[in-house]
PyMOL commands that place a pseudoatom at each C-alpha (Angstrom):
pseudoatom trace, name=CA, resn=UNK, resi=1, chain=A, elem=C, hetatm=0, pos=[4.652, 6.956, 113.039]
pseudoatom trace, name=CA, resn=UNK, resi=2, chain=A, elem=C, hetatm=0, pos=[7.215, 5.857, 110.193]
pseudoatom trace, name=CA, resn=UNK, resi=3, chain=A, elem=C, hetatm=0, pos=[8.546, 8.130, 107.286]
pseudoatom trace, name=CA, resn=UNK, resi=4, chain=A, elem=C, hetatm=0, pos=[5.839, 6.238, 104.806]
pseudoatom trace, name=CA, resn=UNK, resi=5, chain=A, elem=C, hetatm=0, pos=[3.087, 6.580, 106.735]
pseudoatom trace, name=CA, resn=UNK, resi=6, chain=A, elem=C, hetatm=0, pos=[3.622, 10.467, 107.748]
pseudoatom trace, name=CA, resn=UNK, resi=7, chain=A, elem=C, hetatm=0, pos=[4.187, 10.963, 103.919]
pseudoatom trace, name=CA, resn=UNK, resi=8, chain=A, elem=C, hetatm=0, pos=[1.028, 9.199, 103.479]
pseudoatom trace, name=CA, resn=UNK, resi=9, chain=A, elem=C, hetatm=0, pos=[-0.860, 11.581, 106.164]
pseudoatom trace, name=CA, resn=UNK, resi=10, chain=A, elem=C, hetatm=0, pos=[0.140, 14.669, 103.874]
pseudoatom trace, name=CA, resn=UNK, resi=11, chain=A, elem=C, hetatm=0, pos=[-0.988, 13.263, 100.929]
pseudoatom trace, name=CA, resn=UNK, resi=12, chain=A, elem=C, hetatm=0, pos=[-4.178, 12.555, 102.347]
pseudoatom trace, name=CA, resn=UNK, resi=13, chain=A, elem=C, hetatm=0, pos=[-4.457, 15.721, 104.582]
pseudoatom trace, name=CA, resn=UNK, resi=14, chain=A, elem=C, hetatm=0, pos=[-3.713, 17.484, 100.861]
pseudoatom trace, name=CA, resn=UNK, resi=15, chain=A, elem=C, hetatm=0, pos=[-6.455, 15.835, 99.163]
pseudoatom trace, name=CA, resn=UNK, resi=16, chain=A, elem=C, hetatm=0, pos=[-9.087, 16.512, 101.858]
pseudoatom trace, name=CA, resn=UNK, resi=17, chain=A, elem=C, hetatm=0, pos=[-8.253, 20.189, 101.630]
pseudoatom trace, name=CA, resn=UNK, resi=18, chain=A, elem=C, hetatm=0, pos=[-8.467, 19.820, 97.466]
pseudoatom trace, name=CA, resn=UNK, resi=19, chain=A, elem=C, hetatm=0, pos=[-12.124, 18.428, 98.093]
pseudoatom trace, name=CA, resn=UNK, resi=20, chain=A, elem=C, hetatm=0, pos=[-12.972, 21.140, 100.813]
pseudoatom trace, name=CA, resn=UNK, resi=21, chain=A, elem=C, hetatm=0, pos=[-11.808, 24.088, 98.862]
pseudoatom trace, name=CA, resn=UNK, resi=22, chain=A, elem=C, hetatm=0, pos=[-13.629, 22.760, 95.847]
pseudoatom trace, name=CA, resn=UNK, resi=23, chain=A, elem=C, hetatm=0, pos=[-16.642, 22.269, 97.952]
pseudoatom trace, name=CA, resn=UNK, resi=24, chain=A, elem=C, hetatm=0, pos=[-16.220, 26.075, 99.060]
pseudoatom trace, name=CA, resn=UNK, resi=25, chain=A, elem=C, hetatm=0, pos=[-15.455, 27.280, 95.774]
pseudoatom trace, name=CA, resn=UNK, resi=26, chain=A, elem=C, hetatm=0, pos=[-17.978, 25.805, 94.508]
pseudoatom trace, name=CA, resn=UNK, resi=27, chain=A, elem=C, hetatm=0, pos=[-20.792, 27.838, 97.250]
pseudoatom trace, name=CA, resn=UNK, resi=28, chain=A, elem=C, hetatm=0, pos=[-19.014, 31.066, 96.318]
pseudoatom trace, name=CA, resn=UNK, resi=29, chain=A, elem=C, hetatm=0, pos=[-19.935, 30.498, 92.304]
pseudoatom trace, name=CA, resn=UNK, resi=30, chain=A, elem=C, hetatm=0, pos=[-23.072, 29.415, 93.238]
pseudoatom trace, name=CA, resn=UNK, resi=31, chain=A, elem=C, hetatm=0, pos=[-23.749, 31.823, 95.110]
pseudoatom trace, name=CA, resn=UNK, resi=32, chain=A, elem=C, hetatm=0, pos=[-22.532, 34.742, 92.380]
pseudoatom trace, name=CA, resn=UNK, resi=33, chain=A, elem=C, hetatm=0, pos=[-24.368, 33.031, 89.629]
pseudoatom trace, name=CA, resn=UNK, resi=34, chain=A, elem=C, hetatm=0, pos=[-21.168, 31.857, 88.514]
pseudoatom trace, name=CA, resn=UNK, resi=35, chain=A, elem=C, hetatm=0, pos=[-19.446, 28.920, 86.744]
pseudoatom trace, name=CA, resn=UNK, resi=36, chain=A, elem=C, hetatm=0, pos=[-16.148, 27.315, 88.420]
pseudoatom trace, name=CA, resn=UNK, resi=37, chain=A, elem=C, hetatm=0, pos=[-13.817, 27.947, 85.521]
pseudoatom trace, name=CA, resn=UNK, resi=38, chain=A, elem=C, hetatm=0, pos=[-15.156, 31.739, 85.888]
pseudoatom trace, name=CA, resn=UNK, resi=39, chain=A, elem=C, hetatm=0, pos=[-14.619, 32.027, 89.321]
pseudoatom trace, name=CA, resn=UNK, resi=40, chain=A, elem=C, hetatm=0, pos=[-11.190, 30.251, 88.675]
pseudoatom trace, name=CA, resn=UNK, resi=41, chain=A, elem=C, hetatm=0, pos=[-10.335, 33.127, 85.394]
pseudoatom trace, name=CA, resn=UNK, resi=42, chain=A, elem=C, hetatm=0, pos=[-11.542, 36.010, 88.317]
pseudoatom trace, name=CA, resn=UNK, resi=43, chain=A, elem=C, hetatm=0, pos=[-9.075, 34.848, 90.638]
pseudoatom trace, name=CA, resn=UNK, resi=44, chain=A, elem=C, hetatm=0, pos=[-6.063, 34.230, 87.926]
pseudoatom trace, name=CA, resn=UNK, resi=45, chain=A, elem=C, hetatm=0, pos=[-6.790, 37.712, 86.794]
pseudoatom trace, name=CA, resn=UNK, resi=46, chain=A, elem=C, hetatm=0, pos=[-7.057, 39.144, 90.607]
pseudoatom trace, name=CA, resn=UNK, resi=47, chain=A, elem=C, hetatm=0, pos=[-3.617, 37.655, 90.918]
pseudoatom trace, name=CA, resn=UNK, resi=48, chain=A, elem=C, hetatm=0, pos=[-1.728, 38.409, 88.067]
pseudoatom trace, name=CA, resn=UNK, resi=49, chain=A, elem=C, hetatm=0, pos=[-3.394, 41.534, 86.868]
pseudoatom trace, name=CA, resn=UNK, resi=50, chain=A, elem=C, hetatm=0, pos=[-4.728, 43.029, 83.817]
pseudoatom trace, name=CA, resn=UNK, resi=51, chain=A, elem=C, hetatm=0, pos=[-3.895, 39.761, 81.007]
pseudoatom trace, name=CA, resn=UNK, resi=52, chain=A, elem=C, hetatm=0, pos=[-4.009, 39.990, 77.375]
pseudoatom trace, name=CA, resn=UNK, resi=53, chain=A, elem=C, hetatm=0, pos=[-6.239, 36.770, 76.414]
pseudoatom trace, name=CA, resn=UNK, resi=54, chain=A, elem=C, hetatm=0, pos=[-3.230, 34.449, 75.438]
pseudoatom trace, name=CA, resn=UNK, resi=55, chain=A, elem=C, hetatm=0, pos=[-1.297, 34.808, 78.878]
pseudoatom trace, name=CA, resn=UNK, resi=56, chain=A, elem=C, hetatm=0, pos=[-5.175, 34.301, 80.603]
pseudoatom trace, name=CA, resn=UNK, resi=57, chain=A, elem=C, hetatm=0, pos=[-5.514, 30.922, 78.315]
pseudoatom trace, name=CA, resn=UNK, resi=58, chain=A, elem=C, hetatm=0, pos=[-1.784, 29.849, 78.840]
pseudoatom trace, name=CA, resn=UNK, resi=59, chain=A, elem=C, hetatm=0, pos=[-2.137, 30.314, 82.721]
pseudoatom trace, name=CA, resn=UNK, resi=60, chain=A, elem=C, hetatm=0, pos=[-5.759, 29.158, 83.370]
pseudoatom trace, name=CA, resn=UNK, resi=61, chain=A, elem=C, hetatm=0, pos=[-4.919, 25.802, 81.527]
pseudoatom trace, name=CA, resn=UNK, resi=62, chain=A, elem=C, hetatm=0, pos=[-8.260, 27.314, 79.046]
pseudoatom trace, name=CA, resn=UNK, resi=63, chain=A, elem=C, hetatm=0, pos=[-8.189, 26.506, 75.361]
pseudoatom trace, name=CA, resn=UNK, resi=64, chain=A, elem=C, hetatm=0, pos=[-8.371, 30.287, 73.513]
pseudoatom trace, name=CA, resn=UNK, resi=65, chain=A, elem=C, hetatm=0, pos=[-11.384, 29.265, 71.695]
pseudoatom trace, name=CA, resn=UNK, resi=66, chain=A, elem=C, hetatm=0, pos=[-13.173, 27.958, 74.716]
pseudoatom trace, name=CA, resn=UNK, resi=67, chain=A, elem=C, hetatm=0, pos=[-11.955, 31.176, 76.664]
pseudoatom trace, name=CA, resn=UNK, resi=68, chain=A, elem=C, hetatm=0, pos=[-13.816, 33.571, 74.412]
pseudoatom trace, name=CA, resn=UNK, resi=69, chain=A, elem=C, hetatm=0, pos=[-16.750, 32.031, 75.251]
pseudoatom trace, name=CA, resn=UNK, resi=70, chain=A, elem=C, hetatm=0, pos=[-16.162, 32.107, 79.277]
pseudoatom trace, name=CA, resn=UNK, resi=71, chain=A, elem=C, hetatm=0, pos=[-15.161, 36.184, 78.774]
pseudoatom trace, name=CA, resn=UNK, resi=72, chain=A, elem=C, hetatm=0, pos=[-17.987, 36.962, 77.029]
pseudoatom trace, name=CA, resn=UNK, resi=73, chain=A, elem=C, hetatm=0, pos=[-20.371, 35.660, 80.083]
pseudoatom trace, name=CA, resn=UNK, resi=74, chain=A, elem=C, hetatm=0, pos=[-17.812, 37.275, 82.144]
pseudoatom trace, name=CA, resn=UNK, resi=75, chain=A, elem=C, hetatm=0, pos=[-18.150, 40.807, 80.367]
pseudoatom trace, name=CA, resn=UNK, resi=76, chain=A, elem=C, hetatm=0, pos=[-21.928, 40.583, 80.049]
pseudoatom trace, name=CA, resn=UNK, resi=77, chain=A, elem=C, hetatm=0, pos=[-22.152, 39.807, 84.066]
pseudoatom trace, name=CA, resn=UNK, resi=78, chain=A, elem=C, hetatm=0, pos=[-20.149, 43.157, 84.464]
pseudoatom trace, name=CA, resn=UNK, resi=79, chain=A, elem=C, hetatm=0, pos=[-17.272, 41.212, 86.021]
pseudoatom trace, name=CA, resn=UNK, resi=80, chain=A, elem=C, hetatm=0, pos=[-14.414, 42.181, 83.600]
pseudoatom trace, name=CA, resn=UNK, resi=81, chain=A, elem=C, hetatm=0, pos=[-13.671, 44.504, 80.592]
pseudoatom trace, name=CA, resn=UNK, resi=82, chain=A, elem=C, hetatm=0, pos=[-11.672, 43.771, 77.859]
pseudoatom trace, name=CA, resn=UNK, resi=83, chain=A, elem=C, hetatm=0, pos=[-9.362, 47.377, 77.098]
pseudoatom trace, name=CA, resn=UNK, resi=84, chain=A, elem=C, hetatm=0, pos=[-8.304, 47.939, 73.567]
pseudoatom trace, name=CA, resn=UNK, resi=85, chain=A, elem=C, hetatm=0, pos=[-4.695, 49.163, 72.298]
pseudoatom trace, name=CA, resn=UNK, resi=86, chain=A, elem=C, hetatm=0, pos=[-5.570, 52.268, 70.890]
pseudoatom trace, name=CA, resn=UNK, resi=87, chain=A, elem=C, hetatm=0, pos=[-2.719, 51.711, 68.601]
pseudoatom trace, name=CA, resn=UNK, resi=88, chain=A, elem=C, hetatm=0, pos=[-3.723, 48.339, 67.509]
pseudoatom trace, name=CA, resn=UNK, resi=89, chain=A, elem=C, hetatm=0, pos=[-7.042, 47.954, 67.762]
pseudoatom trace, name=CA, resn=UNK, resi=90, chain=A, elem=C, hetatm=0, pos=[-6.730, 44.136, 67.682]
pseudoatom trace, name=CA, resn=UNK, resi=91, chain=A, elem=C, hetatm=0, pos=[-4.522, 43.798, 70.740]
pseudoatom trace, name=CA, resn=UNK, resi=92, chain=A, elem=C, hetatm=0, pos=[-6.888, 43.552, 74.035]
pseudoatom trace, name=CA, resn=UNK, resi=93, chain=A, elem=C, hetatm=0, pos=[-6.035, 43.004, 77.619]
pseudoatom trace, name=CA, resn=UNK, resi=94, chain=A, elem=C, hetatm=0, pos=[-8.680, 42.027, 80.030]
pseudoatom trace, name=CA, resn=UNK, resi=95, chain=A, elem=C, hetatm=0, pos=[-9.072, 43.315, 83.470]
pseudoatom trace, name=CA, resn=UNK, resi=96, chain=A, elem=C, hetatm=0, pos=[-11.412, 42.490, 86.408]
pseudoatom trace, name=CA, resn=UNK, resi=97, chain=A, elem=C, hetatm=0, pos=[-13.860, 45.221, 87.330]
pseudoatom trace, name=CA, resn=UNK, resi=98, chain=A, elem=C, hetatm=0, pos=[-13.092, 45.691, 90.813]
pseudoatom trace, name=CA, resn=UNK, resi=99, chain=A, elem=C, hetatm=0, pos=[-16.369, 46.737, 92.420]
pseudoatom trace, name=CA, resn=UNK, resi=100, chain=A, elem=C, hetatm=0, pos=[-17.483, 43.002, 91.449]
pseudoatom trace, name=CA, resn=UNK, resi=101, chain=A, elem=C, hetatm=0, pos=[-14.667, 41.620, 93.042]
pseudoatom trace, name=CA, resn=UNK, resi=102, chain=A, elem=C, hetatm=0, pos=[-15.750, 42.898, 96.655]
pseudoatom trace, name=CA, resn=UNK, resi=103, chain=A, elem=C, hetatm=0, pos=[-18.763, 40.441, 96.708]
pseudoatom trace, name=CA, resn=UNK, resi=104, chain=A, elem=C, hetatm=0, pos=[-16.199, 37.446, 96.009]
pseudoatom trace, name=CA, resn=UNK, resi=105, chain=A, elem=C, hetatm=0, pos=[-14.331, 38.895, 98.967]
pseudoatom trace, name=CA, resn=UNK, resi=106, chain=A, elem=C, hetatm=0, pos=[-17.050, 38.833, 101.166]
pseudoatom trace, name=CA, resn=UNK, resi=107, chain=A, elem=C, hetatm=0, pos=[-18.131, 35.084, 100.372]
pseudoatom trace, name=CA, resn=UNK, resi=108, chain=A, elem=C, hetatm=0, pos=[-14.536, 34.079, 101.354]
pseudoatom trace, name=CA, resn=UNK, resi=109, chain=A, elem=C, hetatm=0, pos=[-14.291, 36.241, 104.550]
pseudoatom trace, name=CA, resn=UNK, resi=110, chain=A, elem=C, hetatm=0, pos=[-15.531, 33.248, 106.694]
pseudoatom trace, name=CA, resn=UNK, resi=111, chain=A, elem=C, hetatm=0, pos=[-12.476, 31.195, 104.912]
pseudoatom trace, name=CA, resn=UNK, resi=112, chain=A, elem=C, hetatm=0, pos=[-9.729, 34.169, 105.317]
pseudoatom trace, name=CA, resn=UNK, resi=113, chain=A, elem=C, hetatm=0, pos=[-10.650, 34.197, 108.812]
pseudoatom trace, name=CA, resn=UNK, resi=114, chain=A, elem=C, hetatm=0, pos=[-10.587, 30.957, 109.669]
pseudoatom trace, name=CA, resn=UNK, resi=115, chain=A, elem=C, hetatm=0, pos=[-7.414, 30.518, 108.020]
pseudoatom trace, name=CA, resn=UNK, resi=116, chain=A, elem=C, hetatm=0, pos=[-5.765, 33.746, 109.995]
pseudoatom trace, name=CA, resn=UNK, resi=117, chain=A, elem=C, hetatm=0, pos=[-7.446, 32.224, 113.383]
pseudoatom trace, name=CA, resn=UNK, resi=118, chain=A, elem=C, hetatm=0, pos=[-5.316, 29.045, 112.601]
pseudoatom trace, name=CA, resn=UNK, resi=119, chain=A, elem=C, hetatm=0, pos=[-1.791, 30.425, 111.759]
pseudoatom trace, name=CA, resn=UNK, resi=120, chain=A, elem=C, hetatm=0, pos=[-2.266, 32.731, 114.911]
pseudoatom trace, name=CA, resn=UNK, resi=121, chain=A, elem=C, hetatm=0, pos=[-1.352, 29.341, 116.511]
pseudoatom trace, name=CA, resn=UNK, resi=122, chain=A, elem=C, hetatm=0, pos=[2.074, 29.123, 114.815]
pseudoatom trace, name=CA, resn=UNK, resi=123, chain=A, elem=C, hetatm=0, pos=[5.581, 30.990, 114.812]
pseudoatom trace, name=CA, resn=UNK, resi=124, chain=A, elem=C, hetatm=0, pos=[6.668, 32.852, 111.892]
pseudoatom trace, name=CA, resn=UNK, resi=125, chain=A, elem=C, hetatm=0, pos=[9.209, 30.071, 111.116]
pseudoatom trace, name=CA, resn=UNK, resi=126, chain=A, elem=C, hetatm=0, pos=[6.774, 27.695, 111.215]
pseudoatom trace, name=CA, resn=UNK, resi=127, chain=A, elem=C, hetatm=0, pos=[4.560, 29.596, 108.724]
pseudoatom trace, name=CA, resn=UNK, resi=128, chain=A, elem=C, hetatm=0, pos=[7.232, 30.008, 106.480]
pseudoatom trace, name=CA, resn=UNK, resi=129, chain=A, elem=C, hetatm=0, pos=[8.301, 26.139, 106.009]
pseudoatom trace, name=CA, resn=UNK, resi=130, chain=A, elem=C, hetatm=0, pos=[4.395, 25.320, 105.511]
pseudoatom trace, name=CA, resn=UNK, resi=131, chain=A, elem=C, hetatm=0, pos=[4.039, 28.454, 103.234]
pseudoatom trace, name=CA, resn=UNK, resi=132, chain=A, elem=C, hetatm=0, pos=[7.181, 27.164, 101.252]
pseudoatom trace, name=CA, resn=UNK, resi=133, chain=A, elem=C, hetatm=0, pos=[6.080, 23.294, 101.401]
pseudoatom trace, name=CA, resn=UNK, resi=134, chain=A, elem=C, hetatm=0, pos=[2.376, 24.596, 99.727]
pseudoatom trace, name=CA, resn=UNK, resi=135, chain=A, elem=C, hetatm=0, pos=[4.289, 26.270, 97.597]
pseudoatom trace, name=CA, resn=UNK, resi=136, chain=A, elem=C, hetatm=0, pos=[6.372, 23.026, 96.063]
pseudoatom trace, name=CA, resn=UNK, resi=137, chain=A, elem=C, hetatm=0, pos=[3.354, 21.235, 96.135]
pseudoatom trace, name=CA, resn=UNK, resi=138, chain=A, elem=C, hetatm=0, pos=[2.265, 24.045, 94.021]
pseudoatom trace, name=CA, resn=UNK, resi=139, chain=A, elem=C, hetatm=0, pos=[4.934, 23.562, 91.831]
pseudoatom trace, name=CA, resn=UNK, resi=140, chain=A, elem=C, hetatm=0, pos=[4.610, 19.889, 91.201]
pseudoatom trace, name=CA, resn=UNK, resi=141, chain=A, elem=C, hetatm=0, pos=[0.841, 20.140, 90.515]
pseudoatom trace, name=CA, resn=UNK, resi=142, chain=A, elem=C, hetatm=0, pos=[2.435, 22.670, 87.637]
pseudoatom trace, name=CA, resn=UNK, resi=143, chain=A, elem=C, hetatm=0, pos=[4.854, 20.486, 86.610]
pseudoatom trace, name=CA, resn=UNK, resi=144, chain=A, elem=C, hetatm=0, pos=[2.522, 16.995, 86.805]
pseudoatom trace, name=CA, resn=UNK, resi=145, chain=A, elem=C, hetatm=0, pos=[-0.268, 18.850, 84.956]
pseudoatom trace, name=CA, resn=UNK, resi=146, chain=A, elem=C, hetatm=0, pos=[2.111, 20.217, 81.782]
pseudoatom trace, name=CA, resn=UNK, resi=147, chain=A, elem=C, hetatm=0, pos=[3.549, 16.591, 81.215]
pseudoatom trace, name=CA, resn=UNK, resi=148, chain=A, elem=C, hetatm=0, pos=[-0.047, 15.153, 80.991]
pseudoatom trace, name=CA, resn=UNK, resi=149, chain=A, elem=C, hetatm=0, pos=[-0.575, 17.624, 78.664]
for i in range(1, 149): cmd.bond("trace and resi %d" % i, "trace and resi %d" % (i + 1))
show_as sticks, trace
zoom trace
């Protein structure tokens, strides 16, 4: 197999796992009564932590006015609470209620596990370069999806 077409096998292996995690993502929201851009806020905010709306918007790719919106479903599902400075009543930071977050835990078990199964299968060097190739390709989705906006 030729550099090109091994390239081309990674692109293509990457895409299939796009449409299969969207596919999966897509059960779990389902499944919690949930819309994909919420699911996708949840898991920003399980990641990074408590977020004041601006840092949610700037790292969820969400317009601010079009976030509102999405946190007020959020809050009125019980999934997150927006805290209020005490000192400045008009500064807020939002935070995931995490009670709620068990059941998204549990609708991803399967996924976890499969995923742990597989890497059993592989040395902790090899893990690493695969962790740190994901983690480019990370990276230039980023950078591809900031110059098309």
């Amino acid at each position: 197999m030729g550099a090109t077409t091994r390239k081309a096998a990674v692109r293509n292996a990457l895409r299939d796992l796009r449409v299969q995690l969207v596919l999966l993502n897509n059960q779990v929201a389902a499944r919690l009564a949930l819309k994909d851009v919420e699911l996708d806020l949840l898991d920003v905010l399980a990641k990074e932590g408590a977020l004041t709306p601006s840092a949610l918007a700037r790292l969820s790719g969400i317009h601010p006015a079009t976030l509102t919106g999405i946190l007020d479903r959020l809050e009125r599902g019980g999934w997150i609470i927006r805290d209020r400075d005490q000192r400045d009543r008009r500064s807020i930071t939002i935070r995931i209620v995490k009670e709620r977050t068990a059941e998204v835990y549990r609708l991803y078990r399967g996924m976890n596990g499969a995923i742990d199964t597989i890497c059993a299968d592989y040395t902790d060097e090899q893990l690493e370069l695969v962790a740190g190739f994901l983690n480019r390709c990370t990276e230039a989705g980023l950078t591809s999806a900031e110059k098309l906006s």
